[in-house]
C-alpha positions as a printed NumPy array, in Angstrom:
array([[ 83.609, 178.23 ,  -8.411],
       [ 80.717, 176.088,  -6.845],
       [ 80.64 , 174.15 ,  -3.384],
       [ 82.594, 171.076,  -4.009],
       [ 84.014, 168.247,  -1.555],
       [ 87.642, 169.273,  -1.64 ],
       [ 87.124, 173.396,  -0.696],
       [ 87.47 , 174.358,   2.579],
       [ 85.35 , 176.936,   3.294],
       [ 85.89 , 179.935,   5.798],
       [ 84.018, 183.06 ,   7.193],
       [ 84.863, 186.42 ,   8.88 ],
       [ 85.127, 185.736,  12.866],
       [ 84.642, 189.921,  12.928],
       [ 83.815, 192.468,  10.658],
       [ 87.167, 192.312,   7.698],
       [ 87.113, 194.667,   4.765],
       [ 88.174, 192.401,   1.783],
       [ 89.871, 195.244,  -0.067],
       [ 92.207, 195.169,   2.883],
       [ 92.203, 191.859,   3.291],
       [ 93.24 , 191.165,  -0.332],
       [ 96.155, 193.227,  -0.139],
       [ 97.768, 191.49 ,   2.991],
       [ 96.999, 188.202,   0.951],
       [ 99.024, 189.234,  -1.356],
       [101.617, 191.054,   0.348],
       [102.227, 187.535,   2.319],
       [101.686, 185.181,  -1.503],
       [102.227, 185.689,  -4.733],
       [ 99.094, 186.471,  -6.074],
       [ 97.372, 187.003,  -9.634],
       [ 95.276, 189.788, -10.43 ],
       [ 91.725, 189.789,  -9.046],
       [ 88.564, 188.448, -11.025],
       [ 85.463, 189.034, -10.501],
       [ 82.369, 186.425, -11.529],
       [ 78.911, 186.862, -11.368],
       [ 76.642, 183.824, -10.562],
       [ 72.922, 182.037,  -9.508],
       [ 72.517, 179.494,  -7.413],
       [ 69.349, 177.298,  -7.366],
       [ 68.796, 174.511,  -4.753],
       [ 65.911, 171.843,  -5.633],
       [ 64.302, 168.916,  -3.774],
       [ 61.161, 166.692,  -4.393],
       [ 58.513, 167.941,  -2.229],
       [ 58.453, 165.405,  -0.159],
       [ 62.113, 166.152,   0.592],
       [ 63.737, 162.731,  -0.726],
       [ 67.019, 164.205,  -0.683],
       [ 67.479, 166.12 ,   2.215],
       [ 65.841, 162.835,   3.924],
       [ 69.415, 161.008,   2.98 ],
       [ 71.223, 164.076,   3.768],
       [ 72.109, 165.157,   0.148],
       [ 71.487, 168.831,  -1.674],
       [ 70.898, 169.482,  -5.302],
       [ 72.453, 172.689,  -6.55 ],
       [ 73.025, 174.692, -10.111],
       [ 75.37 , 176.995, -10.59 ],
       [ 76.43 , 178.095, -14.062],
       [ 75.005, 175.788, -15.918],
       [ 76.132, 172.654, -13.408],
       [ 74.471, 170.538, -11.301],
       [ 75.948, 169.413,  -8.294],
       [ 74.559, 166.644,  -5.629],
       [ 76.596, 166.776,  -2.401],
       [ 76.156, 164.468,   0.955],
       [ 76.199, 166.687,   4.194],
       [ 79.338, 165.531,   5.503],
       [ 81.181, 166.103,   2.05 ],
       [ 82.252, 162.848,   1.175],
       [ 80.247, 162.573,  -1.342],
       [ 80.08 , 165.205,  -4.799],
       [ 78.625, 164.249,  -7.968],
       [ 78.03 , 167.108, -11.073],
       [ 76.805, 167.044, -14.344],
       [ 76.267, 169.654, -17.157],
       [ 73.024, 170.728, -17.758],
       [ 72.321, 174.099, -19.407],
       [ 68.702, 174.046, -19.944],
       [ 66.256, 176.212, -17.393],
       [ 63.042, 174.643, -16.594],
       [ 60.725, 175.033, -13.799],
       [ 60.795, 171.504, -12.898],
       [ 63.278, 168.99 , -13.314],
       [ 63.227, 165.158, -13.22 ],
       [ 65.989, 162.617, -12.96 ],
       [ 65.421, 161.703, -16.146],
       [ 66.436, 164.974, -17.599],
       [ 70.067, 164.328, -16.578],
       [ 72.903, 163.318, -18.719],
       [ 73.561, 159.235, -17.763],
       [ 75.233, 158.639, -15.268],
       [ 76.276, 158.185, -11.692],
       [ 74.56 , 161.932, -10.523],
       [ 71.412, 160.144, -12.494],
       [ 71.245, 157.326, -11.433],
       [ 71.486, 158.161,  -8.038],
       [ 68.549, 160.852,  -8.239],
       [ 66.504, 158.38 ,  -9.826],
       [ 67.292, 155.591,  -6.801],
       [ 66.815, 158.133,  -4.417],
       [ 63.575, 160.664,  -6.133],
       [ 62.198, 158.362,  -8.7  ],
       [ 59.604, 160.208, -11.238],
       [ 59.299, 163.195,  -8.548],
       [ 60.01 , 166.293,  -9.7  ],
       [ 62.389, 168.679,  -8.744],
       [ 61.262, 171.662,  -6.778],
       [ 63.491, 175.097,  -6.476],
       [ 63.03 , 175.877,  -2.721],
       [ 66.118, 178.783,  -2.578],
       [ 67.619, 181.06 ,  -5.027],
       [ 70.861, 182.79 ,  -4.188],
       [ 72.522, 185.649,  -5.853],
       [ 76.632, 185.209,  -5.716],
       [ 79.331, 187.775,  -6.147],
       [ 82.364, 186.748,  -6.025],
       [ 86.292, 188.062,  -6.618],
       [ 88.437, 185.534,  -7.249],
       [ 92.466, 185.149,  -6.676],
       [ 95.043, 182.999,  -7.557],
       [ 97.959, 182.365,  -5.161],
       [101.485, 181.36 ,  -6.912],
       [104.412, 179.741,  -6.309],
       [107.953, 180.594,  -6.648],
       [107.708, 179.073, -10.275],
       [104.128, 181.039, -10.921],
       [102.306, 178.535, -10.802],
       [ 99.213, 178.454,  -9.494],
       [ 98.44 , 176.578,  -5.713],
       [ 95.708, 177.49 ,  -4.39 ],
       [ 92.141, 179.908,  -6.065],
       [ 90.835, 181.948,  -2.943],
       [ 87.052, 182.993,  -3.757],
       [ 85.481, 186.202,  -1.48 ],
       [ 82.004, 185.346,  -1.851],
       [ 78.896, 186.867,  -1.107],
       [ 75.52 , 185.17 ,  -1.221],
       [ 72.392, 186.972,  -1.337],
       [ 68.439, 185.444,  -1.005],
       [ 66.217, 185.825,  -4.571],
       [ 62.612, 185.469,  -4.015],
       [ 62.445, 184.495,  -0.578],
       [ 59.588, 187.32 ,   0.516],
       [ 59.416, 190.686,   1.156],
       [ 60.555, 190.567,   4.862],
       [ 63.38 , 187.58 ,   4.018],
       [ 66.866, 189.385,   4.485],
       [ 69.961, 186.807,   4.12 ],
       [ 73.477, 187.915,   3.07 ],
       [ 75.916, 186.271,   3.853],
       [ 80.4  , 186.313,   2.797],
       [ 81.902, 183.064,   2.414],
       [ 85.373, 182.266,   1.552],
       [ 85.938, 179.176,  -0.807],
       [ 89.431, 177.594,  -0.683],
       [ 90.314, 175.514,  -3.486],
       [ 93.492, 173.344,  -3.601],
       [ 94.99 , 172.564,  -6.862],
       [ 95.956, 168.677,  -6.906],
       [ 99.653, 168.587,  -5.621],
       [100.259, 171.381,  -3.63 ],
       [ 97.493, 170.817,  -0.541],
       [100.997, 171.904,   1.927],
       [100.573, 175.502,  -0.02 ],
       [ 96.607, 175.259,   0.274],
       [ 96.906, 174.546,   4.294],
       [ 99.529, 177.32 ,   4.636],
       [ 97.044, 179.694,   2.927],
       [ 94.421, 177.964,   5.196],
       [ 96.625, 178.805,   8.49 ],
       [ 96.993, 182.284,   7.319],
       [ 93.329, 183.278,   7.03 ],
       [ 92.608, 181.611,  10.11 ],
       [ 95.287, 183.502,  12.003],
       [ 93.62 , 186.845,  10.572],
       [ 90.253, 186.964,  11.008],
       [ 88.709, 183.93 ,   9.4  ],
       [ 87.071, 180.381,  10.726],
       [ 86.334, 177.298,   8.971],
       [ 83.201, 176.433,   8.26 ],
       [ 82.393, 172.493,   8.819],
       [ 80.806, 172.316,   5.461],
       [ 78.374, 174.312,   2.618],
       [ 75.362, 173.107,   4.024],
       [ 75.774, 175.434,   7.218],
       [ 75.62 , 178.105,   4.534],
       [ 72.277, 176.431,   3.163],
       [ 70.82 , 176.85 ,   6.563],
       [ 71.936, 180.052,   7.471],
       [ 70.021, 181.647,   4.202],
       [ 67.044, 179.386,   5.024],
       [ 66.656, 180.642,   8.03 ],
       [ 65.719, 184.082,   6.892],
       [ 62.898, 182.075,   4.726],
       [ 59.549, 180.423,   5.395],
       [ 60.83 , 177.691,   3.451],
       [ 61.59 , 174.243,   5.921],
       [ 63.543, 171.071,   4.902],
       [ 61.629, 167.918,   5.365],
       [ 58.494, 170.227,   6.595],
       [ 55.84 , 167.861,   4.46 ],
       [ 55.971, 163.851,   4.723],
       [ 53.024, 161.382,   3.407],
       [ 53.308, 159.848,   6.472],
       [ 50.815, 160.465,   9.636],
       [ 52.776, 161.798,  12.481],
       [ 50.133, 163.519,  15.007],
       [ 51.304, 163.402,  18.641],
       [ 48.753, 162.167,  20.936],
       [ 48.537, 161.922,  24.724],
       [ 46.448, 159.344,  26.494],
       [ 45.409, 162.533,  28.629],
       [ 43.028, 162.683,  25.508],
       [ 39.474, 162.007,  24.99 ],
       [ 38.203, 160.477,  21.746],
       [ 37.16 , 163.901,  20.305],
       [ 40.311, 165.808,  20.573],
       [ 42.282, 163.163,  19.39 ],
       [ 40.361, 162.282,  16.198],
       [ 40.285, 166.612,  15.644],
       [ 44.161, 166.472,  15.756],
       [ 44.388, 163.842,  13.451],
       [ 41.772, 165.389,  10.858],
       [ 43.593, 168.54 ,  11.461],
       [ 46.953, 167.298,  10.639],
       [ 45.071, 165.156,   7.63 ],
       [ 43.086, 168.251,   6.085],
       [ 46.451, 169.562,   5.831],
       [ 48.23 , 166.975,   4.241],
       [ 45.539, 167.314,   1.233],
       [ 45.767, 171.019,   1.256],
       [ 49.28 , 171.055,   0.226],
       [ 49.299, 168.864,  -2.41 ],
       [ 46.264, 170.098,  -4.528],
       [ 48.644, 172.791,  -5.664],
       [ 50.992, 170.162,  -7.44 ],
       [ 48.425, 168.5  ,  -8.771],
       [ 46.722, 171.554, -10.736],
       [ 50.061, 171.824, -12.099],
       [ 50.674, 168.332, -12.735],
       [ 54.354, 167.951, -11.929],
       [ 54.413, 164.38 , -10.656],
       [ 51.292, 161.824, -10.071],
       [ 52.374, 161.382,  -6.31 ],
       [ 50.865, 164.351,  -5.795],
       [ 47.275, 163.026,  -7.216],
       [ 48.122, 159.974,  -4.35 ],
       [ 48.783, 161.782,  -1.167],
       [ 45.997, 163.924,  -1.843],
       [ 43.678, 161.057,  -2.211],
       [ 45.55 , 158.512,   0.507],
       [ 44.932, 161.939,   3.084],
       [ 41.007, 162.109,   1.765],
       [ 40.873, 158.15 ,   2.475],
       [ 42.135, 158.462,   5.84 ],
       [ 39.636, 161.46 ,   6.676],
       [ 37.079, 158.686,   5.438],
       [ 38.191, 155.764,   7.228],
       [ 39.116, 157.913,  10.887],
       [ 35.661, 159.177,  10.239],
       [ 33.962, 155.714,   8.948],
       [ 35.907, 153.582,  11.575],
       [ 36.301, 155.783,  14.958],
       [ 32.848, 155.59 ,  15.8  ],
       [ 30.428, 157.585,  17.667],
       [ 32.956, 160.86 ,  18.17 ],
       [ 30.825, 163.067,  16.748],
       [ 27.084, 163.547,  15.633],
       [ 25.656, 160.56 ,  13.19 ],
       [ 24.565, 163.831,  10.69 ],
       [ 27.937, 165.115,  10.738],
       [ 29.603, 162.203,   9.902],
       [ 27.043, 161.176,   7.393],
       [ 27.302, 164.693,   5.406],
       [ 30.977, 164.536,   6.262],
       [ 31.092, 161.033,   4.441],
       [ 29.359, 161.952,   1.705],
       [ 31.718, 165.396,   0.989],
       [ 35.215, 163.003,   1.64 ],
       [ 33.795, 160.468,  -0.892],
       [ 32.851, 162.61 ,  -4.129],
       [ 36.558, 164.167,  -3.325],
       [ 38.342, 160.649,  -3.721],
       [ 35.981, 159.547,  -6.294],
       [ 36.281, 162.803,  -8.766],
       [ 40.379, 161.355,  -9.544],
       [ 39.25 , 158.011,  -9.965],
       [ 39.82 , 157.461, -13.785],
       [ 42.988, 159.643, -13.525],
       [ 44.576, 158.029, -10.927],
       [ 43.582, 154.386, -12.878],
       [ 45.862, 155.848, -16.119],
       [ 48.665, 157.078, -14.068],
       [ 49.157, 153.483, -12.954],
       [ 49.246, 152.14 , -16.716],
       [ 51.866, 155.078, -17.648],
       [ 53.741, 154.158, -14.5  ],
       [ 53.717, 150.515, -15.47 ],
       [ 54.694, 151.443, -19.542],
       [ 58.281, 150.183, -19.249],
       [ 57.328, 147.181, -17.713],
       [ 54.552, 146.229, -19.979],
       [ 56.648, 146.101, -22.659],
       [ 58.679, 144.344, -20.899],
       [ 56.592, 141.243, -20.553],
       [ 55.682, 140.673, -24.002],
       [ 58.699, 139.657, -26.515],
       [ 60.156, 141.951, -29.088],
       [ 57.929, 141.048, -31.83 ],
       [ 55.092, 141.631, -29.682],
       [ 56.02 , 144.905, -28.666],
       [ 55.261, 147.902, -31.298],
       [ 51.624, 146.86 , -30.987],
       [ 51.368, 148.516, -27.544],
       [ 52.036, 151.59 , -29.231],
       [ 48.794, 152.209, -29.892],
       [ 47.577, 151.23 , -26.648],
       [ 49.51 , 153.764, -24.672],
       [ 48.568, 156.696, -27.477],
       [ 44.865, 156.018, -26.17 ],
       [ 45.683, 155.682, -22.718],
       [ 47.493, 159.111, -22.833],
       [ 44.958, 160.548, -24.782],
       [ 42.283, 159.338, -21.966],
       [ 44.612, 160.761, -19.484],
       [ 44.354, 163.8  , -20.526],
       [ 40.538, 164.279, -21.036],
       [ 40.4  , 162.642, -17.825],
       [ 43.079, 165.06 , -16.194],
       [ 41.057, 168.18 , -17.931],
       [ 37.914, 167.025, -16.031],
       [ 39.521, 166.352, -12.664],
       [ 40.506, 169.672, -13.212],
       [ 37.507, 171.384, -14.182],
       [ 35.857, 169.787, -10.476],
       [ 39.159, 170.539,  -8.368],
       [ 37.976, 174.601,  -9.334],
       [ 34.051, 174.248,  -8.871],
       [ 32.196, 175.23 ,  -5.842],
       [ 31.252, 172.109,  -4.844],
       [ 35.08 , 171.086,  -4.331],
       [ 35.788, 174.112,  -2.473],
       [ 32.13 , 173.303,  -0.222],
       [ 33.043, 169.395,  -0.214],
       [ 36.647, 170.361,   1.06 ],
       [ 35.948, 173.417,   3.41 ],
       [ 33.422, 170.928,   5.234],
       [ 36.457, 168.81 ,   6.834],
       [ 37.195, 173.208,   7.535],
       [ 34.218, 173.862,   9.221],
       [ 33.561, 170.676,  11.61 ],
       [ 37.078, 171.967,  13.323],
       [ 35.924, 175.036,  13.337],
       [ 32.178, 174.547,  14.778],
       [ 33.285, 171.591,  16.849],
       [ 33.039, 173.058,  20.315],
       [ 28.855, 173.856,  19.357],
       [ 28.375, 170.224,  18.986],
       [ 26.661, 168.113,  21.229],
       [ 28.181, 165.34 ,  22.82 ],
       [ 28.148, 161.878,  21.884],
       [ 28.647, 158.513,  23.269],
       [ 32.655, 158.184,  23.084],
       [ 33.242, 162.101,  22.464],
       [ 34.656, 162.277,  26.146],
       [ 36.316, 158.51 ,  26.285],
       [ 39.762, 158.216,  26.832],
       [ 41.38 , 158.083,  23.448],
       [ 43.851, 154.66 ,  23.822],
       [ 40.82 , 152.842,  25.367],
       [ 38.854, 153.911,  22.099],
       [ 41.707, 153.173,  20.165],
       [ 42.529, 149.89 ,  21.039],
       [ 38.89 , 148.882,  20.781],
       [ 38.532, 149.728,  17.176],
       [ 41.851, 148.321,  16.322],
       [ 40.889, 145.33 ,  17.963],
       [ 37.646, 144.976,  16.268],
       [ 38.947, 145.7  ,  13.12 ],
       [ 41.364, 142.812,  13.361],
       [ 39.132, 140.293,  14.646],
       [ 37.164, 141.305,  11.216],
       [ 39.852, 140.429,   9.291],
       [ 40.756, 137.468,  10.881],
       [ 36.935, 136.495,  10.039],
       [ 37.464, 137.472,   6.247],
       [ 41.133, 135.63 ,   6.558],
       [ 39.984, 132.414,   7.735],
       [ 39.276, 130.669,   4.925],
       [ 42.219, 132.351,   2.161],
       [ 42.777, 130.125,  -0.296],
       [ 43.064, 129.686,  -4.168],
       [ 39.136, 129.516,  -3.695],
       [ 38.707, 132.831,  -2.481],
       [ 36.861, 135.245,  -5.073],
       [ 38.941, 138.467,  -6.372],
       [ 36.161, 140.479,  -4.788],
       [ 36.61 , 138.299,  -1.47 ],
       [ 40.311, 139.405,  -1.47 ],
       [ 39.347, 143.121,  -2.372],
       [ 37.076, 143.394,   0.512],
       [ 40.315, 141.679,   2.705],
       [ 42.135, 144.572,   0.967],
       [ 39.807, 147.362,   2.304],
       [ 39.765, 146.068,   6.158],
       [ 43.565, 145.475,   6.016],
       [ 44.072, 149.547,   5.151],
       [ 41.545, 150.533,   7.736],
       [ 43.712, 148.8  ,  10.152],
       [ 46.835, 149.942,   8.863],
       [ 45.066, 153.174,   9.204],
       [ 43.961, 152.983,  12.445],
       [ 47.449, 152.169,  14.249],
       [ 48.927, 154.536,  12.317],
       [ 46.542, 157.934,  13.419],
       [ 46.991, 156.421,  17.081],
       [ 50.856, 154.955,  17.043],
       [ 52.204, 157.679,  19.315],
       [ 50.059, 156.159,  22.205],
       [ 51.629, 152.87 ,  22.381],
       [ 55.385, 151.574,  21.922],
       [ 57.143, 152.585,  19.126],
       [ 59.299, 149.423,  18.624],
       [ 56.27 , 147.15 ,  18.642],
       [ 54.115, 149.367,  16.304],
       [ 56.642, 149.58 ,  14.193],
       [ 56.804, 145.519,  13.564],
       [ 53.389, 145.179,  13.657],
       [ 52.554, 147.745,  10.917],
       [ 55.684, 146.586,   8.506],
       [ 54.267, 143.317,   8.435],
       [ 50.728, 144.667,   7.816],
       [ 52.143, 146.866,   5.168],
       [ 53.656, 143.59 ,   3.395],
       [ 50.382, 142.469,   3.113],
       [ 48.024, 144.583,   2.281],
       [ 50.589, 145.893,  -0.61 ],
       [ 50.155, 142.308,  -1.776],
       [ 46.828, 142.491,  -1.71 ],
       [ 47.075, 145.981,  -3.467],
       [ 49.511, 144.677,  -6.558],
       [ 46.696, 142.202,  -6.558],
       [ 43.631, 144.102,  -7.108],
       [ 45.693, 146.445,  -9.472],
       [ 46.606, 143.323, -11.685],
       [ 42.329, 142.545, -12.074],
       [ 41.656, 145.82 , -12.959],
       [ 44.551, 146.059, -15.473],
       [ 43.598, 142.916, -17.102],
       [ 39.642, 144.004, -16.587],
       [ 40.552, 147.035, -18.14 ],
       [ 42.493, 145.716, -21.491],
       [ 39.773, 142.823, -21.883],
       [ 37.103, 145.66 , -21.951],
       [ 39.187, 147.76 , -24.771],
       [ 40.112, 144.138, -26.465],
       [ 36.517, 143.253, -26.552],
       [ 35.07 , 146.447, -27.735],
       [ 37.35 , 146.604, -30.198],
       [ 37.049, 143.03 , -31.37 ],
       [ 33.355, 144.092, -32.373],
       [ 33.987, 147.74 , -33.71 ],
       [ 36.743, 146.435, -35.49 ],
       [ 38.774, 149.001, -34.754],
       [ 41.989, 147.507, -33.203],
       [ 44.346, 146.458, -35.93 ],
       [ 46.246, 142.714, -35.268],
       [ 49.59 , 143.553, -33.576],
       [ 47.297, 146.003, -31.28 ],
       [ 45.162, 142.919, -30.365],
       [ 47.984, 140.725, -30.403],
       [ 49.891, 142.512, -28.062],
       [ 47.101, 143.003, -25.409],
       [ 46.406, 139.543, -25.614],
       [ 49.604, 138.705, -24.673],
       [ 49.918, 140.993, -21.8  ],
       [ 46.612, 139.783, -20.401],
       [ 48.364, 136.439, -20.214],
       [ 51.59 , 137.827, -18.734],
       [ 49.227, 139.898, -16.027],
       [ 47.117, 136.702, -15.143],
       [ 50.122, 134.455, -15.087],
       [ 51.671, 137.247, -12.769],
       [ 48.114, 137.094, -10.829],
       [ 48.9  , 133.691,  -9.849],
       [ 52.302, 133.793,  -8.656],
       [ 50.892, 137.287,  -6.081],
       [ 48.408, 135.376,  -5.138],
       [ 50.63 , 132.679,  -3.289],
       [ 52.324, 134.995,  -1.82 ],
       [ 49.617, 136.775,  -0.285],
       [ 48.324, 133.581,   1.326],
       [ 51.998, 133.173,   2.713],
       [ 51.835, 136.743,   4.201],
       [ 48.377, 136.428,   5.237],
       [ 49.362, 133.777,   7.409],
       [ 52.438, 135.186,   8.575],
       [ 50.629, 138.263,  10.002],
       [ 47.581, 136.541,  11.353],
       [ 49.77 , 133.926,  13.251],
       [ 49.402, 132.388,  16.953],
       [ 51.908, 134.608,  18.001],
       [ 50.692, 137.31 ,  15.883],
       [ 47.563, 137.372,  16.895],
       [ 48.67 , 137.487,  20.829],
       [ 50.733, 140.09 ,  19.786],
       [ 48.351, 143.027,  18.884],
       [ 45.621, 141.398,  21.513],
       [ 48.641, 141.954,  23.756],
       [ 49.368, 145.794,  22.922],
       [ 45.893, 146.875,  22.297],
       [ 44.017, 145.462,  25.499],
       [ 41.101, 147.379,  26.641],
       [ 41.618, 147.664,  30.488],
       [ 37.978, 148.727,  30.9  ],
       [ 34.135, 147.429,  29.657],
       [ 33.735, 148.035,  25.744],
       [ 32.651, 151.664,  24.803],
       [ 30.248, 149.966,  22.38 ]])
């Protein structure tokens, strides 16, 4: 019997033998004979914790799968026998159990984070007419895996009404209760009971920045919290991308190597020009060695859609398109891999490693010792003005390389509030970076759509004077060229629209507004 929404579940108050215990059940019910059962349990999340985020667990047991919402009024399960070490939405029977993993995870893969051993004896209570009422489960759980110093068992009885007689079930409820037994608000407290004699912590990794800073700061030992907290972020996802379980691990690794680059690039004058400089240089081959893979993860992502846009008798010629793109993918992929395990990764990366470490040797610098949210609102500041500069003249005029440029300043900004949001209002930060996330995601569709259609013209080209691509090949990339371009067009009006939504009168008085400087400029 697994965890479903209509058990109640109970636990010992005190210390019960269940030998005992059976016997007085069944002195007081009719009972069947006991039977015993033998089980794993195996809970999974994305690694980013998508489901626990909206409060749902993932669990197997005996060959089921079974998504449940914390407060039980929600249980969907599905068959599925096979064993693999990751699992996807997609490898799910259809239906509503799918479909809501794949709203809720996407392509992420599924992670085991606990393993549980059950053991359970099983017994049926009767009627006066035999037949059964209620199944009473003594279970008890047992960690798998979780370390050599985890230690978690745990009994937990499992109540399960049969449909029709819930009086019988709550009289068999009322009993338990009355002898030694409590109900237990739900499974999940039995979920974080065994984690708790684990290392393992729901929702303990999230893309998202969240360093607290203090305005008792200076400049220096804010930025070193945020690098900290960044160097981090990219340590735990290299794992996951040696092993290539999703490509979201490929992008928080890079986004967290970005952000080292821009906190570095755009907080100025916090440490030593050399440091920075050889700093730079380390953060940049890191980003730039997943380049080409990254690139071909966005055309597989895209593969439904692309065939999407061209009509049916278009279609089979993209075939051969995405057999070469997966075929670069994985050369590419090979080589990424081949640099992620050569010294001059590990140097590159333990360089972030050893500024924190060696930072107390170095000298001081002109805003090393400024207060942080004066330095902070400064670069913000000046950052915005720049893109108000770059802004001012958006229109169908403006040069794809014009809006890429627009692009870069707009996620340096986004950036920038983002490592330094805890020292101003949450509400207002909030707005201010939704709306600047609306834009520069239109400006990032954007840029993706001119190297897509770069991209294919190159291959279309090439092959137009190798003579290599075959007519419903050519024929097909032609046509999604048109579909991107025509699709370039449409993004492009709507980034002027959101453009001048964020940069508006009242806009612009609003960040001026929250990121005043108080004092003269530190520059």
């Amino acid at each position: 019997m697994s965890f479903t929404a209509d058990c109640a579940y109970l636990k010992p108050s005190k210390r019960i033998n269940i030998e005992k215990f059976i016997r007085l059940l069944a002195s007081s019910f009719a009972t069947s004979n006991v039977q015993t059962f033998q089980s794993q349990i195996r809970y999974c999340d994305t690694f980013d914790w998508c489901l626990f985020s909206n409060l749902l667990t993932l669990h197997s047991e005996d060959g089921v799968w079974h998504l449940l919402s914390e407060d039980g009024s929600q249980h969907l399960s599905t068959p599925l026998m096979q064993e693999k070490k990751y699992f996807y939405a997609g490898d799910f029977p259809e239906g509503s159990l799918r479909e809501l993993l794949a709203e809720i995870a996407g392509h992420r893969g599924l992670l085991t984070f606990l393993r549980m051993k059950k053991s359970s004896r099983q017994i049926a209570v009767l009627n006066s007419d035999e037949k059964t009422v209620s199944r009473v489960s003594f279970s008890r759980y047992a960690l798998i895996d979780a370390g050599k110093n985890a230690f978690g068992i745990r009994m937990l009885v499992e109540l399960q009404p049969i449909k029709g007689y819930e009086k019988e079930n709550e009289e068999i409820k009322a009993f338990m209760i009355e002898n030694g037994f409590k109900a237990e608000p739900q499974s999940w407290s039995l979920l974080e009971e065994m984690l708790s004699h684990t290392t393992v912590v729901p929702g303990g990794y999230s893309s998202k920045i969240n360093v607290e800073l203090s305005n008792a700061m200076n400049g220096r030992d804010a930025a070193l919290a945020v690098i900290r907290s960044l160097l981090d972020a990219a340590q735990k996802n290299i794992w996951g991308v040696k092993e290539d379980i999703d490509t979201e691990f490929l992008h928080d690794f890079r986004v967290s190597i970005r952000r080292l680059r821009t906190l570095l690039g755009q907080f100025k004058k916090i440490f030593p020009d050399e440091t920075v400089e050889s700093l730079r240089a380390n953060l940049s081959y890191l980003g730039r060695l997943s380049n080409k893979t990254r690139d071909l993860d966005v055309y597989l992502a895209r593969k439904k859609e692309y065939y999407g846009l061209l009509p049916e008798t278009l279609r089979d010629g993209l075939d051969d398109f995405f057999k070469s793109v997966e075929k670069a993918r994985r050369v590419e992929f090979s080589e990424m891999l081949g640099e992620f395990d050569s010294p001059r990764f590990a140097d590159a990366f333990s360089s972030v490693a050893r500024l924190i470490a060696s930072v107390a040797s170095l000298p001081e610098t002109e805003n090393s010792h400024k207060p942080v949210k004066y330095l902070a609102g400064f670069f913000i500041l000046r950052k915005f003005k720049k893109i108000l500069v770059q802004g001012s003249g958006i229109s169908e005029e403006m040069t794809d390389e014009e809006l890429h440029r627009l692009r870069i300043s707009c996620k340096h900004l986004r950036y920038l509030i983002e490592f330094f949001s805890s020292l101003f209002p949450e509400k207002e930060i909030g707005s201010i970076v939704a709306e600047l996330k609306c834009l520069q995601e239109k400006l990032g569709i954007y840029n993706d759509l001119s190297v897509q259609m770069s991209y294919m013209q190159s291959i279309l080209s090439h092959s137009t004077h190798s003579g290599g691509m075959n007519c419903g090949h050519a024929a097909a990339l032609g046509g999604l060229i048109v579909s991107i371009n025509a699709d370039k067009i449409r993004k492009r009006e709507s980034i002027e629209s959101a453009f001048k939504n964020f940069c508006s009168k009242g806009g612009i008085k609003r960040i001026k507004s929250l990121f005043a400087l108080k004092t003269d400029s530190p520059c």
